[in-house]
VEXDOKE-553012 format. One record per residue (C-alpha): x, y, z. Coordinates in pm, whole numbers, padded with zeros to 5 digits, always signed. Example, Ala and Ser with C-alpha at 12.3 -4.5 7.8 and 13.67 -1.06 7.14 Angstrom:
+01230-00450+00780
+01367-00106+00714
% end
This chain:
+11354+11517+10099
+11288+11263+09850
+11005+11026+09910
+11027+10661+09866
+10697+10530+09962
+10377+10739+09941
+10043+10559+10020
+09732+10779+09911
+09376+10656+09976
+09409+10324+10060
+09146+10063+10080
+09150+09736+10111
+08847+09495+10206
+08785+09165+10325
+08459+08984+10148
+08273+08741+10407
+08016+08565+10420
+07885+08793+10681
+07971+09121+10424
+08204+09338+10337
+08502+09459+10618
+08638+09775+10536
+09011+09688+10720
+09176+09981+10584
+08940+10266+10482
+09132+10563+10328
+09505+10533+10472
+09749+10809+10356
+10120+10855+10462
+10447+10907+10322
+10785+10792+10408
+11134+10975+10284
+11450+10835+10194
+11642+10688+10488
+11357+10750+10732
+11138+10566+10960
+10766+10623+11021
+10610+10417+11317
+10217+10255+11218
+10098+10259+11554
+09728+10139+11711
+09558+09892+11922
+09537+09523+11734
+09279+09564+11475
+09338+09903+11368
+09464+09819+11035
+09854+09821+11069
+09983+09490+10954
+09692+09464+10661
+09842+09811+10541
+10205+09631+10511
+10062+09348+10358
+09876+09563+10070
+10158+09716+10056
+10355+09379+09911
+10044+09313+09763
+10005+08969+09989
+09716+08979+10051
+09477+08619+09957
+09224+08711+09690
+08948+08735+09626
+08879+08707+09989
+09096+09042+10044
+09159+09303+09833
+09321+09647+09789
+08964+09815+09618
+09116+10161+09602
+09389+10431+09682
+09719+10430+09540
+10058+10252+09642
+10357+10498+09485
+10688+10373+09539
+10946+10567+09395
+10669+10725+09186
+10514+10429+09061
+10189+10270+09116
+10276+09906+09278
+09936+09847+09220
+09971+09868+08838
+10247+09610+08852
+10171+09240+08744
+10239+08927+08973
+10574+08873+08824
+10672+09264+08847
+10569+09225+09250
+10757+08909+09271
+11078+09123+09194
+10999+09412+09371
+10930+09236+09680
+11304+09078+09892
+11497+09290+09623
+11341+09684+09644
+11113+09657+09926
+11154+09392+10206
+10938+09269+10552
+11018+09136+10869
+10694+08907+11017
+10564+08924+11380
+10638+08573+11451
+11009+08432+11300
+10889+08039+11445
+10601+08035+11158
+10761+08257+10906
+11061+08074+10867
+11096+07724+10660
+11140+07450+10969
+11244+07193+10662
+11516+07424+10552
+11858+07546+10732
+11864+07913+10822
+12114+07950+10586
+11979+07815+10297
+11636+08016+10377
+11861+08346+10332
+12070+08236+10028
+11724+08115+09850
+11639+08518+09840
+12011+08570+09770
+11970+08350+09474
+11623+08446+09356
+11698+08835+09348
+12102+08864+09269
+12097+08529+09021
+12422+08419+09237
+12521+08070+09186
+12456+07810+09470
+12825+07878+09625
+12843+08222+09582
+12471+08313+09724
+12584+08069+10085
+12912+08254+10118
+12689+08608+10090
+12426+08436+10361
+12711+08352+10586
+12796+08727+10584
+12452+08855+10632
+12417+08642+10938
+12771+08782+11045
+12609+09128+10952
+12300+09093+11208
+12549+09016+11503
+12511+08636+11498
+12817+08448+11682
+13005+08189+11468
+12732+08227+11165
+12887+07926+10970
+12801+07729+11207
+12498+07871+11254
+12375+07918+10907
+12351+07532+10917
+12119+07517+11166
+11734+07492+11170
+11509+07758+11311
+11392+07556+11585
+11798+07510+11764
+11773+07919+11769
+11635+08124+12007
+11384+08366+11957
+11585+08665+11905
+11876+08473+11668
+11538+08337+11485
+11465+08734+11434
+11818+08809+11361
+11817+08532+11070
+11438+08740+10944
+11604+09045+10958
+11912+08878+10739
+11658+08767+10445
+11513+09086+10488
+11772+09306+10501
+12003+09036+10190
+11898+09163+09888
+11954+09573+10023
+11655+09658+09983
+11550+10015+09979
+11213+09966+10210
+11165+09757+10484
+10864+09674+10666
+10863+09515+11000
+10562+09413+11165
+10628+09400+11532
+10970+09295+11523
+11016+09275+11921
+10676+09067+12006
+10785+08810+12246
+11119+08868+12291
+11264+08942+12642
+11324+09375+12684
+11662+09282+12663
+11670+09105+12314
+11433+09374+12221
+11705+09624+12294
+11923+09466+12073
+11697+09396+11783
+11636+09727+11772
+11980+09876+11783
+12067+09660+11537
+11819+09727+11297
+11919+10170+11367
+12253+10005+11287
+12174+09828+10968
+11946+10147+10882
+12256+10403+10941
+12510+10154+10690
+12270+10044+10447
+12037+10386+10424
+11724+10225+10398
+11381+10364+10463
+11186+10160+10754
+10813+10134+10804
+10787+10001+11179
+10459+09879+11286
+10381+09869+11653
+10177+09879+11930
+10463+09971+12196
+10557+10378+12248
+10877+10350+12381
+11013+10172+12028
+10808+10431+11835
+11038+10690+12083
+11282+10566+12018
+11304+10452+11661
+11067+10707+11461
+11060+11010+11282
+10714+11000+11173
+10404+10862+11350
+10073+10761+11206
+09874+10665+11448
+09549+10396+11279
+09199+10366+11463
+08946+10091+11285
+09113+10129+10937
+09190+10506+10968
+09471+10756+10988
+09375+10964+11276
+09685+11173+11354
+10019+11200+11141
+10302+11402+11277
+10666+11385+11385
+10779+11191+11670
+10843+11469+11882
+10504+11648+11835
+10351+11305+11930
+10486+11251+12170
+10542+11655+12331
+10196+11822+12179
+09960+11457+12060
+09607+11652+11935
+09333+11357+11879
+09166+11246+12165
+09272+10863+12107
+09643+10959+12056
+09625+11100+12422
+09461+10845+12549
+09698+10598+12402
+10000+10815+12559
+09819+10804+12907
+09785+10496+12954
+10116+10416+12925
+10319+10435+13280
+10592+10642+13323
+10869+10528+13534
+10930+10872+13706
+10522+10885+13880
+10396+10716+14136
+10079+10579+14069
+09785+10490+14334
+09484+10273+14203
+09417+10216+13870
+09634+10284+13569
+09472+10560+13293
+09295+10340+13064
+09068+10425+12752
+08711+10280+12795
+08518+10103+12615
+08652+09857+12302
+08714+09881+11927
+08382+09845+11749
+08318+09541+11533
+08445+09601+11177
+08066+09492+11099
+07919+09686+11263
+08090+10073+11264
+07989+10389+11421
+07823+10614+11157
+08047+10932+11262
+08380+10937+11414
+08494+10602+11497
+08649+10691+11864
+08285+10883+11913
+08198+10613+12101
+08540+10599+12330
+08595+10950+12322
+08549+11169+12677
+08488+11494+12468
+08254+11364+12161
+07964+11602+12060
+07638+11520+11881
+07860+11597+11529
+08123+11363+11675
+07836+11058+11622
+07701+11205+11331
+07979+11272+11110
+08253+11191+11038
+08552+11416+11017
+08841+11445+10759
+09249+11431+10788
+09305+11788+10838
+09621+11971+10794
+09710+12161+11108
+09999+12366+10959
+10308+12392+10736
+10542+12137+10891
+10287+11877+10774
+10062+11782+11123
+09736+11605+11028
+09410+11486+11276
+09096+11371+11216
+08877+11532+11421
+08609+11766+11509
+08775+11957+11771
+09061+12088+11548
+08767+12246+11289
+08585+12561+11314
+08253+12346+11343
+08333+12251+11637
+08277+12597+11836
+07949+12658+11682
+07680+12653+11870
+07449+12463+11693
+07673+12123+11814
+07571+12038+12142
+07728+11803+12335
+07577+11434+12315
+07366+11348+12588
% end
């Protein structure tokens, strides 16, 4: 399987006044041709500033990608100049925002917003880049789009707002698109449909999708691959089903178990994982779910472990329990 994306080391920092933040601290993941891998975490884990040094968007010198490498189709993106990203991004590798309302232009018509990539990309003329536009709005399932494409983003609804992102994402075919919680407040049901649509789009088009999310069931239901990010980290990488059927780090389960399932009965409290996510200022100096974790040893607090291949078919976790230190019997448990 040929990869499209492959993301080795990353690390990208934000400079304060208050010191450095290490936001993502030595990400690595891959994602093949036509496939979707599923970021997953609680907020602050890293996810959306991984998509955004991915596009290189991020506002220097306040952030900055400080290391790793971004290969996309087996080149560096972070070799490329401003005006080689400018290209590469709407044309090869695409996003869809969290929020359409302040990603979208409210001075411009949705369909000018769409035909401005159109035109930027594919060098159409002005008539020839709205006529495209008209069909992309057609394409994301968008009743009577000429009418619509000369509307602002504030006379749509959320999900037709998302439907016109996913448009200018999806305009210039890109090969890679990114969408950072796609189906944030939008009702379940618009949610369903955002999401078929976009397995739709994926299945006609045969691009490669990077979905970042917080929610299981679209990671279920939409992945292949899962990484799953803890305070800047890659902490288990598998494929959906192993996730989901046989998850190995601690925080993975936990994440899974606090989840309800609609065929239990449940009396008292829900399974939640205690405790918070430490301040990027202030980390632990071993593992960073040490702290969290229900089965963390003395090592657990003291170091911290490394992305570990489990076996052929490409399972990684970091942490101590899947390592031969762990049974020795010099590690005590933590009192």
């Amino acid at each position: 399987m040929t990869k499209i994306l492959e993301v080795k080391g990353l690390r990208t920092s934000f400079f304060t006044d208050e010191g450095e933040v290490k936001a993502v601290d030595g990400v690595d993941f891959s994602i093949d041709k036509g496939k979707t891998i599923g970021i997953v975490g609680e907020s602050g884990s890293g996810k959306s500033i991984t998509s955004l040094s991915i596009l290189r968007l991020l506002q220097e010198p306040v952030g900055k990608v400080v290391g790793g490498e971004i290969l996309f189709k087996g080149e560096n993106l972070l070799d490329k100049t401003k005006k080689e990203m400018m290209n590469i991004r709407g044309n090869n590798i695409s996003m869809v925002f969290q929020e359409p309302m302040t990603s979208l232009n409210p001075t411009l018509t949705c369909g000018e917003q769409i035909a401005e990539s159109i035109r930027i990309h594919q060098k159409l003329n002005k008539k020839e880049a709205w006529v495209k536009a008209v069909d992309m709005l057609r394409l994301v399932g968008i009743p009577s789009p000429e009418k619509r494409a000369k509307q602002y983003p504030f006379e749509l609804s959320g999900g037709m707002r998302q439907r016109v992102m996913i448009a200018i994402a999806l305009a210039c075919n890109p090969e890679l698109l990114i969408a950072d919680e796609p189906t944030t407040a939008l009702d379940v049901t618009i949610q369903a449909q955002i999401l078929e649509l976009m397995k739709k789009l994926q299945d006609e088009l045969g691009t490669s999708l990077m979905l970042i999310t917080h929610d299981l069931g679209v990671v279920a239901e939409m992945c292949d691959k899962v990484a799953v990010m803890y305070c800047g980290k890659v902490v288990e990488y598998a494929d959906v089903k192993t996730i989901f059927t046989n998850p190995k780090h601690p925080y993975t389960i936990g994440l899974l178990n606090s989840v309800p399932k609609h065929d239990q009965d449940y009396e008292g409290d829900l399974a939640v994982i205690e405790g918070s996510v430490p301040s990027p200022f202030n980390l632990p100096q071993g593992c960073r779910f040490a702290p969290r974790c229900p089965h963390a040893k003395a090592i657990c607090h003291a170091e911290l472990p490394e992305l570990e291949n489990l076996n052929a078919e490409g399972e990684q976790v970091r942490c101590w329990i899947h390592t031969d230190q762990w049974e020795k019997e010099e590690v005590g448990v933590n009192e």
